[in-house]
C-alpha positions as CSV (number, residue, x, y, z in Angstrom):
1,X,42.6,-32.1,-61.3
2,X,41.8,-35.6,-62.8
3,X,37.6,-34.7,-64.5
4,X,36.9,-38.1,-63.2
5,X,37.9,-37.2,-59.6
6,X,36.5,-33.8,-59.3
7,X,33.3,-35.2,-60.7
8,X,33.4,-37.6,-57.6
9,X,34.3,-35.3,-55.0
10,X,31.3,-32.4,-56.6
11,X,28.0,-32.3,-54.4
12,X,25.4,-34.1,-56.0
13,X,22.2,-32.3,-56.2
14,X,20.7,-35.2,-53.5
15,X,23.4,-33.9,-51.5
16,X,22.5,-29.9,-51.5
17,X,18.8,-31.0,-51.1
18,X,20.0,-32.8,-47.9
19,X,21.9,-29.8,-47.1
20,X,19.1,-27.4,-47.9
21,X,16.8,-29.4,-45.9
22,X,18.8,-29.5,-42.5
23,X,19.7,-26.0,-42.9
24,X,15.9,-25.3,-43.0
25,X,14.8,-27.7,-39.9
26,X,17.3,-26.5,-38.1
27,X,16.3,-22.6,-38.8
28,X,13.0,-23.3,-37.7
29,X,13.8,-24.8,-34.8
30,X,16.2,-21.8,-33.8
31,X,12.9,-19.5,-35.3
32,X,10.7,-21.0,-33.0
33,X,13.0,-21.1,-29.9
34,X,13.4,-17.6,-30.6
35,X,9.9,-16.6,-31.0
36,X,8.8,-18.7,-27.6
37,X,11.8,-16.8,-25.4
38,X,10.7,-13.6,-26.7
39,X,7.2,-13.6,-25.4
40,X,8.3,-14.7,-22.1
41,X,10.8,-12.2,-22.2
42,X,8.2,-9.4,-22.9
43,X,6.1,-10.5,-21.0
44,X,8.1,-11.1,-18.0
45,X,9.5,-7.8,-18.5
46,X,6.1,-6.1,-18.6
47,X,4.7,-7.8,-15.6
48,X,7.3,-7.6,-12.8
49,X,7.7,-3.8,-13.8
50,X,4.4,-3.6,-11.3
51,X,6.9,-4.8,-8.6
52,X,10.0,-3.1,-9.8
53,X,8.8,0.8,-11.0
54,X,5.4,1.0,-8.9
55,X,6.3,-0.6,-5.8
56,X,3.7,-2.5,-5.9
57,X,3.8,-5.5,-2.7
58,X,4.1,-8.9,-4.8
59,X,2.6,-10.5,-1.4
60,X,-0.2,-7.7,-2.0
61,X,-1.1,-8.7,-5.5
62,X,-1.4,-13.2,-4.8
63,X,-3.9,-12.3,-2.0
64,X,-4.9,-8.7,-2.0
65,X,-9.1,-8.8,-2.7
66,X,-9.0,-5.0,-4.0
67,X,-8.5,-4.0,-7.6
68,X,-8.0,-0.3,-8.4
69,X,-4.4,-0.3,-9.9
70,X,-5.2,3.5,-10.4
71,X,-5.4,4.3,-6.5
72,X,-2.8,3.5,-3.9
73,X,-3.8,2.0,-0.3
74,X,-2.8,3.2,2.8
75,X,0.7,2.2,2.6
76,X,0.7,4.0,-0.3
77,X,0.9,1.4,-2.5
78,X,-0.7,0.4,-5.9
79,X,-4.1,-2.0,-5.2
80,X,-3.2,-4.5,-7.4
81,X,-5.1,-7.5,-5.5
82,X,-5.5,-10.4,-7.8
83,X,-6.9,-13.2,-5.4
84,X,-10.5,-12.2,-6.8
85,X,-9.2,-13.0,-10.2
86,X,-7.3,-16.0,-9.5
87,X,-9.5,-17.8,-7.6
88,X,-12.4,-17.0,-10.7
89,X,-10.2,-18.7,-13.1
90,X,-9.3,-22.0,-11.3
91,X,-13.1,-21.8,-10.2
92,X,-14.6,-21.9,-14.0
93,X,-11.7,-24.1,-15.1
94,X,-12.1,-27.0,-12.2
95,X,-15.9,-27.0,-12.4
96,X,-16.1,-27.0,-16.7
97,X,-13.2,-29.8,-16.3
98,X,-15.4,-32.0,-13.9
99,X,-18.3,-31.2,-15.4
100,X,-17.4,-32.2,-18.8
101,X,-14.9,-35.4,-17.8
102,X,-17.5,-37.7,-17.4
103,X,-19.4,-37.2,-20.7
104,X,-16.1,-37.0,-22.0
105,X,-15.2,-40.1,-21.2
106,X,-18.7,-41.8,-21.8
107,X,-18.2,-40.4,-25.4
108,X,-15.4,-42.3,-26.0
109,X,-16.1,-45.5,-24.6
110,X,-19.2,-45.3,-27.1
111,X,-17.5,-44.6,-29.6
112,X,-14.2,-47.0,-29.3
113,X,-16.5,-49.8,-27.9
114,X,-20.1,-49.8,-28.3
115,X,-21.0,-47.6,-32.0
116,X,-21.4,-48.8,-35.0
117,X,-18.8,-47.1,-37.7
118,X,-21.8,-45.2,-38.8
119,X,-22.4,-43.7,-35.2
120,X,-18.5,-43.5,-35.1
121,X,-18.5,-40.9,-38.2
122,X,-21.3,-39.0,-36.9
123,X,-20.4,-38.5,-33.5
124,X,-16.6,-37.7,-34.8
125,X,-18.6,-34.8,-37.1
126,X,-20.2,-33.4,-34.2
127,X,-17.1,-33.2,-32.2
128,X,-15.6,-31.5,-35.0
129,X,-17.9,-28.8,-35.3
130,X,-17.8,-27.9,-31.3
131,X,-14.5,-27.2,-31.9
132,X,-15.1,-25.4,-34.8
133,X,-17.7,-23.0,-33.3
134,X,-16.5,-19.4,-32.9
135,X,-16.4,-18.6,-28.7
136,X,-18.1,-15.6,-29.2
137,X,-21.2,-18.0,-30.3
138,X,-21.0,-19.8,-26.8
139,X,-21.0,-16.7,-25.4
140,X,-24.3,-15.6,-26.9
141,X,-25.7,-19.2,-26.2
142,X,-24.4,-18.8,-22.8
143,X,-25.5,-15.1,-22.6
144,X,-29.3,-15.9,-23.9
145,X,-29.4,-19.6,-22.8
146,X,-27.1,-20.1,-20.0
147,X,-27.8,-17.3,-18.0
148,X,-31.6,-17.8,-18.0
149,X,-31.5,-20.7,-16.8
150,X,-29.3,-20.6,-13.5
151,X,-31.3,-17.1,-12.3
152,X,-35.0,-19.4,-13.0
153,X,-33.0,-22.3,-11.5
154,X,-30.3,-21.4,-9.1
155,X,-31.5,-17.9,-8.0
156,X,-29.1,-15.2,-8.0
157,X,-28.7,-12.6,-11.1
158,X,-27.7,-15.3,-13.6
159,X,-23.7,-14.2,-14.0
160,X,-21.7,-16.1,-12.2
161,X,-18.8,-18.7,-11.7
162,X,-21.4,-21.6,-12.5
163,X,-22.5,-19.8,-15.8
164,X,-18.9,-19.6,-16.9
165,X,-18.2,-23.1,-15.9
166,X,-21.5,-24.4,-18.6
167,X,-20.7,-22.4,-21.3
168,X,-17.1,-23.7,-20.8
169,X,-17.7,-27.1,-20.0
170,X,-19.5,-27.5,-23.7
171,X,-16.2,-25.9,-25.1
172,X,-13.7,-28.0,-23.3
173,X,-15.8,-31.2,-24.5
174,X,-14.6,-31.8,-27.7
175,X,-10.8,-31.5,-26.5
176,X,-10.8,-34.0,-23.7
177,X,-13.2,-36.2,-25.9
178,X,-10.9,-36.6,-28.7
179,X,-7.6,-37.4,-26.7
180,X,-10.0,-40.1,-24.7
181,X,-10.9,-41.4,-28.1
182,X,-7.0,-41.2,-29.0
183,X,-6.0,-43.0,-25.7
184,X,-8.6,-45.6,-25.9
185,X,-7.7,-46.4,-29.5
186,X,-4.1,-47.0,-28.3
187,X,-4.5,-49.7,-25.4
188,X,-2.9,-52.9,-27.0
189,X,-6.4,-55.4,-28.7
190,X,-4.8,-58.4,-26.7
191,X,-5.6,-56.5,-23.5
192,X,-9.3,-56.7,-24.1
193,X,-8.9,-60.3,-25.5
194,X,-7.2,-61.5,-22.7
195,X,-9.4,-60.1,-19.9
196,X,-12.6,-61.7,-22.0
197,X,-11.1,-64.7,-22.3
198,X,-10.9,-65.1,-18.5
199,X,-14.3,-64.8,-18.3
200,X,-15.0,-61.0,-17.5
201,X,-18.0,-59.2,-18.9
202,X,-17.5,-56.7,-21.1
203,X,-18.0,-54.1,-19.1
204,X,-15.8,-55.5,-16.6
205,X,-13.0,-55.2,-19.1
206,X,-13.7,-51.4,-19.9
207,X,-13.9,-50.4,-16.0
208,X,-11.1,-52.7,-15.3
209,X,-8.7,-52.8,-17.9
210,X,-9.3,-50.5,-21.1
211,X,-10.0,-47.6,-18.9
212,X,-6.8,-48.4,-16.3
213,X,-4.8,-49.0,-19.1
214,X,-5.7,-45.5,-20.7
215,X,-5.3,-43.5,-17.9
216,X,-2.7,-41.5,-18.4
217,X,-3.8,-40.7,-21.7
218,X,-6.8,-39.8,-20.1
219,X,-5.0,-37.6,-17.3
220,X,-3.3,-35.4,-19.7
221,X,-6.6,-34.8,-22.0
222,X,-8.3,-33.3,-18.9
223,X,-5.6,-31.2,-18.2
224,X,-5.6,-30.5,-22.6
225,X,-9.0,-29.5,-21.6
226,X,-7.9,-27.2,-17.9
227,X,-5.6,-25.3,-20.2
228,X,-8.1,-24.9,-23.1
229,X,-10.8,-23.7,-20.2
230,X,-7.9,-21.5,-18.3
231,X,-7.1,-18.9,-21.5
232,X,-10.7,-19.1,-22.6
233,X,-11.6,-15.2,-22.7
234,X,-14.7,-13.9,-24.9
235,X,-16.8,-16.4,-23.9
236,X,-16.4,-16.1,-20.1
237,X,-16.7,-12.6,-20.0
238,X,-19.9,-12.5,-21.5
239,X,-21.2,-14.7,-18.9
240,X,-19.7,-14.1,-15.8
241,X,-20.6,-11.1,-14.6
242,X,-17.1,-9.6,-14.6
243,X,-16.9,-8.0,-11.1
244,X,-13.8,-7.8,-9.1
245,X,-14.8,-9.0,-6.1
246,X,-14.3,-12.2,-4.4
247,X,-16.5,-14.9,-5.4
248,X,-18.8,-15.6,-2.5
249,X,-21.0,-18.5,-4.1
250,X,-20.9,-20.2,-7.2
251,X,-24.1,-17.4,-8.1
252,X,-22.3,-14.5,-7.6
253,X,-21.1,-12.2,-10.4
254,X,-17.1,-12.9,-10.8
255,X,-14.4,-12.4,-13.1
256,X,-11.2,-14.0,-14.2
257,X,-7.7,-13.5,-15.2
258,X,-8.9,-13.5,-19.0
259,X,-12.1,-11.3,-18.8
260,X,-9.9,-8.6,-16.7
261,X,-7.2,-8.6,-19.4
262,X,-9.4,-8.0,-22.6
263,X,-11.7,-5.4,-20.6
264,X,-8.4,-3.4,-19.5
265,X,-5.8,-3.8,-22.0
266,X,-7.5,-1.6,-24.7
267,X,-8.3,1.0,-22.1
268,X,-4.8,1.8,-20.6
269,X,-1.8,3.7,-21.5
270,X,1.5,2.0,-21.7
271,X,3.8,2.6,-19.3
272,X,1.1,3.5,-16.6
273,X,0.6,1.5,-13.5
274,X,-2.6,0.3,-14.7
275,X,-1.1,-0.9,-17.9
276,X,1.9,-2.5,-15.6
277,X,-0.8,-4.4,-13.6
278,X,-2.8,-5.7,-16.2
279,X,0.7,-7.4,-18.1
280,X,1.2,-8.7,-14.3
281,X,-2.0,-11.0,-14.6
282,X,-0.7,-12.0,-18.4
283,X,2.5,-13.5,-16.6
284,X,0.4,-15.7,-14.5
285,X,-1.8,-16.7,-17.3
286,X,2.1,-17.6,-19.1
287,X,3.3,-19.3,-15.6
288,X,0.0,-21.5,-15.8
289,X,-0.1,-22.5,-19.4
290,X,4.2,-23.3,-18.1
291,X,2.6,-25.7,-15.1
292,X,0.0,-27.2,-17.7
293,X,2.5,-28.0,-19.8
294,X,4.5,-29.5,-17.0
295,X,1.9,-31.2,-16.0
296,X,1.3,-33.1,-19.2
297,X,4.8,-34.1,-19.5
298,X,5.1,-35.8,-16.3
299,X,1.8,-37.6,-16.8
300,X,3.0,-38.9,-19.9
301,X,6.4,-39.7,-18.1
302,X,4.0,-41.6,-15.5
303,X,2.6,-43.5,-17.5
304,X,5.7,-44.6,-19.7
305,X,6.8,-45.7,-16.8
């Protein structure tokens, strides 16, 4: 073959880079893929073998209130009631979510509209280092602080669904505070020049217009924040009392899907209906951190639109 030809036709070394580099993006995506099916997998496979190998009633375990996955009932079936545990977890995760929206919120409009770029850096370094603060340190603050407080205030013995719900509120802060800031940040200037140069006040324009404007943004950070609440573990165990029983008051000692999980999974044998139970309430954490997910992407869909 002619030199000069094959010399053309060669790969360049741009050319294998290029090469090299798809062949990598394309194995991580295909890694990733993997790695995400095979969790579901597992754990889909662990959790329905409550319903497949010990019979347990799947109608039984939504809105049973008994947990003793090591006894059967009187239909000789496992007691695998969850409700108690379900209903703790959307409990401490609704309450910290509207407990921590509006000084959320009120964050970030101080610090996209009202702060100096001094205040801006120092309020940005104390978010940082909420997030930054190991959850078993809120639990202690929660355990030695938290608690106090609602048995002096709120009667009861201090655990509870409102404990969990403080000590998760504080944690949940930073998350929905930062993706306000983001979403604030991202509303178009000639919005707010437009609305002040029709005469509204200024805060007329943020209630009106920044804040409309931002609301989807907005939307999916509180549910950022319902997911970062949902999966929270250490912290709400430590604080909330961690008794199977359904919740009768916000003072009562309660537990949720999270605090069950890390008490139990350490103490069963694989393979044993207790075990089988216990990877049962993991698939419903998976299914919910699914409809969060969800959730986000047809807010964002919404507000594309």
């Amino acid at each position: 073959m002619d030199p000069i030809r094959e010399k053309i036709l060669k790969p360049s070394k741009e050319t294998r880079q290029d090469i090299l580099g798809k062949t990598l993006s394309y194995a991580s995506i295909f890694l990733i893929v993997a790695v995400v099916l095979a969790i579901f997998l597992f754990v889909a496979s662990k959790g329905i073998a409550t319903f497949t190998e010990n019979k347990a009633s799947l109608v039984e375990f939504l809105t049973g209130t008994e947990w003793n996955p090591g006894a059967n009932g009187p239909n000789g079936k496992p007691l695998v009631g969850a409700l108690p545990m379900i209903l703790g977890s959307f409990g401490v995760t609704f309450l910290a979510a509207l407990f921590a929206t509006p000084f959320a919120i009120g964050t970030a409009l101080y610090m996209t509209e009202l702060s100096s770029k001094r205040s801006q850096k120092f309020m940005q370094s104390v978010i940082e280092l909420l997030v930054g603060i190991p959850s078993v340190v809120y639990g202690f603050i929660g355990l030695t602080v938290v608690v106090p407080f609602v048995r002096d205030h709120f009667g009861g013995s201090g655990y509870g669904i409102l404990s969990g719900s403080f000590v998760l509120f504080v944690m949940v802060l930073p998350t929905i505070t930062s993706m306000t800031v983001d979403s604030l940040r991202a509303v178009p200037k000639y919005y707010k020049s437009a609305s002040l140069a029709l005469g509204a006040t200024e805060w007329q324009t943020i209630y009106r217009v920044l804040l409309r404007a931002a609301m989807p943004g907005i939307m999916t950070a509180i549910v950022f924040g319902m997911a970062r609440a949902f999966g929270e573990a250490l912290a709400v165990q430590m604080v909330i009392g961690n008794a199977t029983l359904l919740p009768e008051s916000l003072l009562s000692p309660a537990s949720t899907l999270t605090s069950v999980l890390t008490m139990g999974i350490g103490n069963t044998v694989m393979g044993t209906v207790s075990n089988n139970a216990l990877w049962s309430l993991a698939l419903i954490l998976l299914l919910m951190s699914l409809v969060f997910n969800l959730a986000v992407r047809f807010i964002s869909r919404k507000g594309k639109m």
